[in-house]
N, C-alpha and C positions, 0 to 999 in steps of 0.2 A: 547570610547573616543580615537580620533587619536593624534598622537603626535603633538606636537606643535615646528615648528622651527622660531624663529625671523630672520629677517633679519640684527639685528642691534648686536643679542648677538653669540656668536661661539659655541652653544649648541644648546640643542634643548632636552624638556621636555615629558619623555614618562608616563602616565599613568601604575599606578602597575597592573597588571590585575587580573581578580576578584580571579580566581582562585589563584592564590600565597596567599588570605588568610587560605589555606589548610596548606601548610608550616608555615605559621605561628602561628597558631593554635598550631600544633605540636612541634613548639618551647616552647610555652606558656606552655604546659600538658609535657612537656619535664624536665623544671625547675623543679617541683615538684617532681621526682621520683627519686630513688635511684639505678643509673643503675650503676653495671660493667662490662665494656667491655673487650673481648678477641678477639686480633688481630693474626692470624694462618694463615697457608699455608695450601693448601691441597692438594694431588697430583691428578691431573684428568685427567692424559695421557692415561690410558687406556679407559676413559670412551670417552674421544674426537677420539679416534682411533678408534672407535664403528661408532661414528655421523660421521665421514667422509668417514670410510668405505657404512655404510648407504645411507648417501649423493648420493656417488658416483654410486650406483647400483637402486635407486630412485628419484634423484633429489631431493629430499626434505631435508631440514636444517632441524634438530634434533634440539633442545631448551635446552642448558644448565640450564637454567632457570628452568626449567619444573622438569628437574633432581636432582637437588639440591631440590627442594619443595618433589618432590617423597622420596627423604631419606629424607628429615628433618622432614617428617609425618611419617615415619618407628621410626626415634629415637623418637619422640617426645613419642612417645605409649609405651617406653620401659621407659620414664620419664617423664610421664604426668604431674606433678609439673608444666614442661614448656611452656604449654597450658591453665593455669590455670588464672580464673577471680578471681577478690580478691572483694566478692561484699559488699554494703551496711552495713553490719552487722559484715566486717571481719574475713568472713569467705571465702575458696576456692573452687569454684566452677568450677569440672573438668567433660568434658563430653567425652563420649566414644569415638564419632569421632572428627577427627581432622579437623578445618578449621583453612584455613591459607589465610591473605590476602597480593597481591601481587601487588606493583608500577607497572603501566605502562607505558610511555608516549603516549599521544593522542593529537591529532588537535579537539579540542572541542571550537565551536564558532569563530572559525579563530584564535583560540592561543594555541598554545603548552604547556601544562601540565602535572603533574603527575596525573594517573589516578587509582583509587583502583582498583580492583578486589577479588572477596572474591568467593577462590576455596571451597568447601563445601566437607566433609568427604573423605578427600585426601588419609588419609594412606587404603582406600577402592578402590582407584583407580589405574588404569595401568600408567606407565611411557605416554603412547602413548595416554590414556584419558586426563593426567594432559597437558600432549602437545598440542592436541588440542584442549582443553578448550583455552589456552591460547593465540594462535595463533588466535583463533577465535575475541577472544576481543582486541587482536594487531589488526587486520585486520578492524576493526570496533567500538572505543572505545566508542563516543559518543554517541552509540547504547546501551551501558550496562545501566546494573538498577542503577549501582553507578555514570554515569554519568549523567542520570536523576535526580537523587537525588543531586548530587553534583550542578545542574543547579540553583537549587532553595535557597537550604540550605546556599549558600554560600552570597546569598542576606541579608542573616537575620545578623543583626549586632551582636558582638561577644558578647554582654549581653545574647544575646538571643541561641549563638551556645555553649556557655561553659556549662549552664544543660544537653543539652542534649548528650556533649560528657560523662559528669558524668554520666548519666544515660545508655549509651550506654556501659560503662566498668561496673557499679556497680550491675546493674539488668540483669543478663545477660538470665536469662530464657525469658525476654521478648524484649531482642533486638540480640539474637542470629542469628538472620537471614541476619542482617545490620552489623556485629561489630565480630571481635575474638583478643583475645590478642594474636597474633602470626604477624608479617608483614614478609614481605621478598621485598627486595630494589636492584635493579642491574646496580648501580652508572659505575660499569667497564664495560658495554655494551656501555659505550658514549665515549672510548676512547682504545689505544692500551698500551700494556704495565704495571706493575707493580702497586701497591697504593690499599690502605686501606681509607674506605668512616669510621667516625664518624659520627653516625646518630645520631637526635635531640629525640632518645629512648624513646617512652611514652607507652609501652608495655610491657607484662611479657616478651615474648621475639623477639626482631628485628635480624634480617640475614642478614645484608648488603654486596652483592657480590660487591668485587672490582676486579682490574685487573688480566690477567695473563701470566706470564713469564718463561722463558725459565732455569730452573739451574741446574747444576749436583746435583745427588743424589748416596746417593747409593745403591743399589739393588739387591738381591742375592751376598753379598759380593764384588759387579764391581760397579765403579763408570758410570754413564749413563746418559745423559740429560732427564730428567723427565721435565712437565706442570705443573703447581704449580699456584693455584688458591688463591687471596689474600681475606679472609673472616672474618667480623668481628662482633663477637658475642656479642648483648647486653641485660644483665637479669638485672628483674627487682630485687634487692635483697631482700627486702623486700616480695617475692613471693617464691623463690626460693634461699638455700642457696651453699654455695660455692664449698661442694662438690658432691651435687648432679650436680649442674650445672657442673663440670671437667666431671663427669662419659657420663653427655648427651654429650658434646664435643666429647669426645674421640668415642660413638657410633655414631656419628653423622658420622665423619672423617673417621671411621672402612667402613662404609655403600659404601660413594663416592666413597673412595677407592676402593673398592670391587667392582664397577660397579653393585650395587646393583639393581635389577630391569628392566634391559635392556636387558632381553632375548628373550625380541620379536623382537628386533632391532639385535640380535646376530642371532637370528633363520632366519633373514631375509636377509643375507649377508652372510652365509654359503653357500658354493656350497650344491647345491643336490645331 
């Protein structure tokens, strides 16, 4: 449906488009859960001093995106609680590997949306696989199996999409393929600068990367301008309680910091 402008009124009426019922959906399954969120900094000068070294000797943009998934599948395995399906029965259902699904934005049917992507046994993979896994379906969104899926599913009126989001978190041995309670959202990629995203949370656990800024720290005892990544953690509490969840934080943040997992991109920007 295209937009409608009158000539007589100083508006003009656009059509919500199909997809925005994804968002809203997630508002809906939003209400019902008992999330708390943690709003943190995180320092990632040295991991960005990597990607631009990188950059510079390859041409190619490194995915901070990709980065953050590669540690958050390292901590998650040291606190699997945060990966954890709470099914049918009330019971936790934790599996070895780690999938983790990831917002995109894509041009699907001439409209710009968020588009899932669901990386399958990440904490198994390289920094430089989860990259371009994901570059790949940047590069081509309408092409994935989630936007296939999402073509259709999103026709079906929300009578009919609310079982089967039930069914997709409660039975999870039989929709593990389409579904994980983990998201990761990277709201600070649509803007420069500082800010924290609150997501509409209907997961054990959501990652929402926001902006990032410039601020003194201090470092080996000298104060230094450090990169400070704004990131905001939301558990479901009812899954996970409050201090397992600080300990996954804190390994989460150990990991980034430590440029955990980027020694292919360090082996690759060494002189010979």
């Amino acid at each position: 449906m295209a937009s409608i402008k009158s000539r007589d009124r100083p508006f003009r009426l656009d059509p919500i488009p199909r997809y925005r019922r994804f968002s809203i959906d997630a508002g809906r399954l939003g209400r019902r859960k008992h999330v708390i969120h943690g709003l943190i900094e995180v320092d990632v000068t040295d991991a960005r001093r990597v990607f631009r070294a990188y950059h510079a000797k390859t041409g190619e943009r490194p995915s901070l995106t990709a980065f953050i998934i590669s540690c958050l599948a390292r901590a998650i395995e040291s606190n699997d609680h945060l990966h954890a399906y709470k099914d049918w029965r009330n019971r936790l259902v934790i599996y070895d590997d780690v999938n983790i699904n990831v917002l995109l934005e894509g041009t699907i049917d001439g409209v710009t949306a968020p588009v899932p992507h669901l990386l399958k046994g990440v904490n198994k993979k390289s920094y430089l696989d989860i990259h371009a896994e994901i570059r790949s379906a940047q590069a081509s969104p309408k092409d994935t199996p989630e936007a296939g899926f999402m073509r259709w599913f999103l026709w079906l009126p929300w009578i009919l999409r609310r079982p089967f989001y039930w069914f997709a978190l409660r039975v999870p041995r039989l929709s593990r393929e389409i579904s994980t309670p983990v998201l990761v959202t990277a709201v600070g990629m649509f803007g420069r600068g500082p800010g924290w995203g609150i997501p509409m949370a209907n997961f054990t656990l959501t990652v929402t990367l926001g902006g990032i800024s410039e601020k003194p720290a201090v470092v080996n005892g000298e104060i230094t301008p450090r990169e400070l990544l704004d990131m905001t953690i939301s558990i479901d509490h009812d899954v996970v309680d409050g201090a397992p969840a600080a300990r996954f934080v804190g390994r989460f943040r150990q990991l980034i910091e430590a440029s955990d997992g980027l020694d292919e991109l360090l082996s690759a920007v060494q002189p010979t």
